[in-house]
C-alpha positions, 0 to 999 in steps of 0.5 A, a space after each residue: 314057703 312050699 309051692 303047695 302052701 303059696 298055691 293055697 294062699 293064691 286060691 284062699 285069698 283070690 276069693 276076696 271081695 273087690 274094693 267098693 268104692 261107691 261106699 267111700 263116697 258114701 261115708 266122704 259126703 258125710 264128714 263134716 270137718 276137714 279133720 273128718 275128711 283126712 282121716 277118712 282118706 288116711 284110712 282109705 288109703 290103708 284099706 287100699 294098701 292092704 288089700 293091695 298087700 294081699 293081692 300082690 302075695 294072692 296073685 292067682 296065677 295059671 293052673 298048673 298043667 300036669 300033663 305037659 308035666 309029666 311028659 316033660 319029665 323022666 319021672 311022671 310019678 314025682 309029678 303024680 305025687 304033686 298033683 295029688 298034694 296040689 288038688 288036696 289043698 283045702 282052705 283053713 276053717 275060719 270058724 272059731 268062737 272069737 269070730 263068732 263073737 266078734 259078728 255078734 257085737 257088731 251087729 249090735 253095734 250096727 244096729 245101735 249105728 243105724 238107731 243114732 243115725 235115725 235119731 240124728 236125721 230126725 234132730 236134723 228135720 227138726 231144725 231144719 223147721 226151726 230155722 226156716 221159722 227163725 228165717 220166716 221171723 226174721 224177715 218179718 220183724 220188720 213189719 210184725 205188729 204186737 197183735 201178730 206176734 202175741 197170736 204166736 206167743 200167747 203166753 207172753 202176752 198172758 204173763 204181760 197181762 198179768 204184770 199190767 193187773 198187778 202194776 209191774 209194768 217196769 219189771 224186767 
């Protein structure tokens, strides 16, 4: 590999975003299961590992100082002649219709997320209240009487009525 193209990848890839780990936590406190939970570190570590491939191959060192190069040098247009190619260095365009697809369904994809995650906190509000009812229920079994307990199923005591006036009173 040339020195030009080592010092284009050094400046392409000194750009990346740093690791946010604050995000692991975030996903970590969402598993559920211990099988959730390791596979989550095995990614974790592979994100790890890669970012710290790309950083061992981007590590942006000092800039070169050309001047010092050419009075160092017999040959200062040599040096000219790198300078030129060293500053000439663009970063590749990373546009392509592939690319462009590929952020469009995942921004679907995320917003499809996010509509399931609302609908699951929402199922999660919903029984939480009913386990609270069935705690409330629970405690109170003990001491409810059949008046109380047809005031919160009426349509228990209607059909019990109804079996009464049609003399089924053993009828399961």
């Amino acid at each position: 590999m040339s020195a030009i193209a080592r010092c284009a990848r050094r400046a392409y890839a000194g750009e990346t975003a740093p690791a946010a780990a604050s995000s692991w936590d975030a996903i970590k406190t969402e598993a559920l299961s211990d099988a959730s939970t390791r596979e989550l570190l095995g990614l974790q570590k592979a994100v790890f590992d890669m970012r710290e491939a790309v950083a061992r191959e981007a590590y942006k060192g000092p800039e070169p100082d050309f001047a010092a190069m050419k009075k160092g040098t017999s040959m200062p247009e040599i040096v000219d002649e790198f300078e030129k190619a060293y500053t000439g260095v663009t970063k590749p365009d990373s546009k392509s219709p592939e690319i462009d697809a590929l952020k469009q369904s995942f921004v679907g994809l995320e917003a499809e997320a996010k509509a399931h995650a609302q609908a699951a906190e929402k199922r999660i509000a919903e029984l939480d209240l009913e386990l609270k009812n069935v705690e409330e229920q629970r405690a109170r079994l003990s001491t409810i009487t059949m008046d109380e307990y047809f005031e919160t199923n009426p349509e228990l005591k209607k059909e019990i009525d109804e079996k009464i006036k049609n003399d089924k009173w053993f009828e399961v």
